[in-house]
C-alpha positions in Angstrom: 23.5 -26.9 -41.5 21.8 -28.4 -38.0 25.1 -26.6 -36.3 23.8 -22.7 -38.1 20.1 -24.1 -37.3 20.6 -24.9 -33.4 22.7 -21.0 -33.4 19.8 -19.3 -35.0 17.4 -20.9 -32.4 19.5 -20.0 -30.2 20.2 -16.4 -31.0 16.3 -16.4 -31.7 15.4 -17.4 -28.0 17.6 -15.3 -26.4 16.5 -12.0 -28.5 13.0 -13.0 -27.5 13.5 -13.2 -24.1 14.9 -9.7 -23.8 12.3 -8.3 -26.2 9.5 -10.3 -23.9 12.0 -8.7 -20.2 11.4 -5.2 -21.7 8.5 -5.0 -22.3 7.6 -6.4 -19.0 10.2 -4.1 -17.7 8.2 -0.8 -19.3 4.9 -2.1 -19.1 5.8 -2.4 -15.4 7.6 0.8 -14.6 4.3 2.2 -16.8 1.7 1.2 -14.2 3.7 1.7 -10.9 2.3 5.5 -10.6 -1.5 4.0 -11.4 -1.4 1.2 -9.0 0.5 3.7 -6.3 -2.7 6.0 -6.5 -5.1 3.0 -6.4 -3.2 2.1 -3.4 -3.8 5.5 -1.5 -7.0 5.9 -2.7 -8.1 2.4 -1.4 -6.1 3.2 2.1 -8.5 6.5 2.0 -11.7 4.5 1.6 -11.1 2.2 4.7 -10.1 5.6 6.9 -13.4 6.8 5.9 -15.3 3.5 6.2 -13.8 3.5 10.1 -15.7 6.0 10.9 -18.9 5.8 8.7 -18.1 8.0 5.5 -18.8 5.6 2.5 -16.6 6.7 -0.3 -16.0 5.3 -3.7 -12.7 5.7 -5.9 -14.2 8.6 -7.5 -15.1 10.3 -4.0 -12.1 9.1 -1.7 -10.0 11.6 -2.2 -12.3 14.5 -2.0 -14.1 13.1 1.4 -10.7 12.3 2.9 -9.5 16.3 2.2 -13.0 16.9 3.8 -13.0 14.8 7.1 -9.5 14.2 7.9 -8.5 17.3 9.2 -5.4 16.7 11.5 -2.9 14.0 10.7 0.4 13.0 13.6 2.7 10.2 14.4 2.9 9.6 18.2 5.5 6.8 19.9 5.1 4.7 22.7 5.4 7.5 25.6 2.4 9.3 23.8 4.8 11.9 22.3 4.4 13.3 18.8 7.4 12.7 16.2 7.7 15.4 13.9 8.6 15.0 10.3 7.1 12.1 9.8 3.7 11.7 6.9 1.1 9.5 9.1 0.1 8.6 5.6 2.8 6.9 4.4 3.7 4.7 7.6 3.7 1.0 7.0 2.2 -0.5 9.8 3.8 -4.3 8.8 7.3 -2.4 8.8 6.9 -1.0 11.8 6.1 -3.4 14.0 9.1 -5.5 13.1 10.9 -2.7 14.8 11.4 -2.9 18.7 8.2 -1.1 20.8 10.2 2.0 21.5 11.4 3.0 17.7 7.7 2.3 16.3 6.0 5.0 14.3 2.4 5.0 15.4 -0.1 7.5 12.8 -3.0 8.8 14.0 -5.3 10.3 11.6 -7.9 12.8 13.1 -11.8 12.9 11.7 -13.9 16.6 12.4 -17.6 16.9 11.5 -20.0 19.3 10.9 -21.9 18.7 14.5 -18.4 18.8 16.3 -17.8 15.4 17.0 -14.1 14.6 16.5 -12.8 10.9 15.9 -9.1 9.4 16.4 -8.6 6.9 14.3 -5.5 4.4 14.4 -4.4 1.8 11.7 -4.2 -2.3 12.8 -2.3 -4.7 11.4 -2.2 -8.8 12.6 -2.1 -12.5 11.0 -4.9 -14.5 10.1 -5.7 -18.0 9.9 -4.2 -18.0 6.1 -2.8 -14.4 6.1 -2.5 -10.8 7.0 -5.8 -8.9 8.5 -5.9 -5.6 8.7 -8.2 -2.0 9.1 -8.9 0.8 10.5 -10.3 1.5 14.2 -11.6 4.8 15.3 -12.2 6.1 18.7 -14.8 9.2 20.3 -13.6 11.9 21.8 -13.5 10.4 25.2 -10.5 8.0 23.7 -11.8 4.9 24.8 -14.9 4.2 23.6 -14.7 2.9 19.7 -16.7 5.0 17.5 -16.4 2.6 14.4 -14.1 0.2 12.9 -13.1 -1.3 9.1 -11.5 -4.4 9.0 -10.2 -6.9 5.9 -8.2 -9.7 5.1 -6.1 -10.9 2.3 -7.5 -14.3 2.2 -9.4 -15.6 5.0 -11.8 -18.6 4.4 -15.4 -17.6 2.9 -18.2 -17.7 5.1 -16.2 -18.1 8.1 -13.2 -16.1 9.0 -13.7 -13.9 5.6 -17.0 -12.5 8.1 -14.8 -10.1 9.8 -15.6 -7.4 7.2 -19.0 -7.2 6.9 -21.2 -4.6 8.2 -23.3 -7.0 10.7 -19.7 -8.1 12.6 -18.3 -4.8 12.0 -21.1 -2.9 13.8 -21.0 -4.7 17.1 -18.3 -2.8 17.8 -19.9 0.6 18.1 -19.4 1.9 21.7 -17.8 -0.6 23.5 -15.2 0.5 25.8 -11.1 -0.4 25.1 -10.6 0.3 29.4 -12.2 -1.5 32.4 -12.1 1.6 34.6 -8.7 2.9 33.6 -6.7 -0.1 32.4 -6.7 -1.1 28.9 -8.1 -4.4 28.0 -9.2 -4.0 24.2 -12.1 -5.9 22.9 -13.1 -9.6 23.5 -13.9 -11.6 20.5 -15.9 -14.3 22.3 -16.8 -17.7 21.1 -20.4 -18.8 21.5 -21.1 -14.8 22.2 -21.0 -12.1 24.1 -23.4 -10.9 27.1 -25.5 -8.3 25.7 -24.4 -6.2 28.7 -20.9 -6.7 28.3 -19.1 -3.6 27.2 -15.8 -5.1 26.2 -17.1 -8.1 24.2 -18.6 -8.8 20.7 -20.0 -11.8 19.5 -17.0 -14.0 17.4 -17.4 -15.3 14.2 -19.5 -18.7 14.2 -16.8 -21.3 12.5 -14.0 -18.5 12.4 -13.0 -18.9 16.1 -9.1 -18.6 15.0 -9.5 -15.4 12.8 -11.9 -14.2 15.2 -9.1 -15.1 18.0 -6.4 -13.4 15.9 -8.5 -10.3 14.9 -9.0 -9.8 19.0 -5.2 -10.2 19.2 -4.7 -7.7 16.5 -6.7 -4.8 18.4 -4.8 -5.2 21.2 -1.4 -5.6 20.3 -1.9 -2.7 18.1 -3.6 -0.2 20.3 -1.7 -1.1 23.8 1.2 0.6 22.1 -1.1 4.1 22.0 -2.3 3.9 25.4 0.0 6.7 26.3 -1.4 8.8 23.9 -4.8 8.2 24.5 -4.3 8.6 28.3 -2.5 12.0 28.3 -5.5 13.1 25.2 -8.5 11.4 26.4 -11.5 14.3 27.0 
């Protein structure tokens, strides 16, 4: 009798734990397509939020069709790869290939007064994790014209700062060259000279992130220089 007990339990546990896989298994497969779109609708918000265009779920898609009207992939040299979606690039993969094989999107913003925007994606490491946004550039190529940042889980208060509008906004204008040589943007402790076209004010208690998110712009737009060299107006 305890020998046909301790089988059923057995036979009971492990028909429960592929009834319990399977279900996991479906309910997983089930949501894939639902958490894809909430994916690319999210990556459309913070395109749009890089160059002012607030958008919710509902809108994204609609304002994205609307604004972005030209989308490449550009290398190193500044030369377009065909073939490739600028949409679907992942940054993080990429830059764990060398410099020279990277895939670099650049998705192109036109509004009604004329004003055209380049923006480019950025990708870098925290203090605790990834940061990440969206930077977009005037039509001269060098002066920035908006940015969007986030982080997966900088500290609260301090580093998590980076993506509000009142650090976000000091980067309107400033200039990525010093005459023609790139420099990106400084992120400086204890702030920046009001007259100082490269430099924004860091975040107070954040100096790391703020380090690493100054680390990030550069690292990820030095390797579009090219481009915006041989496109700048």
């Amino acid at each position: 009798m305890k020998q046909f007990s301790n089988r059923y339990i057995f036979m009971f546990a492990t028909v429960m734990v592929v009834i319990v896989a399977f279900v996991l298994s479906s309910a997983a497969l089930f949501l894939q397509p639902m958490q894809q779109r909430n994916a690319e609708v999210e990556k459309k918000r913070n395109v749009l939020a890089s160059v002012g265009v607030e958008a919710t779920a509902e809108t994204a898609e609609e304002l994205y069709d609307k604004y972005i009207t030209k989308t490449l992939v550009v290398d190193v040299t500044g030369e377009t790869r065909p073939g490739i979606d600028a949409f679907n690039v992942d940054m993080r993969k990429e830059q764990r290939k060398p410099v020279g094989e990277q895939a670099l999107p650049v998705f192109i913003a036109s509004f009604e007064d004329g004003h055209t925007s380049y923006i480019m994606p950025l990708e870098g490491k925290g203090l605790w994790g990834p940061i990440y946004g969206y930077i977009s550039l005037n039509n001269d190529l060098r002066t920035i014209n908006g940015v969007s940042f986030d982080h997966k889980s900088e500290t609260p208060g301090l580093g998590a700062e980076i993506n509000t509008t009142e650090f976000e906004s000091q980067f309107i204008n400033k200039d990525l060259f010093q005459e023609n040589e790139f420099r990106g943007i400084l992120v400086a402790k204890g702030g920046a000279d009001d007259d100082d076209p490269h430099a924004v004010d860091g975040i107070s208690g954040g100096t790391i992130t703020s380090k690493a998110l100054e680390a990030m712009i550069y690292d990820c737009l030095v390797n579009y220089v090219e481009y915006l060299k041989k496109n700048s107006n």
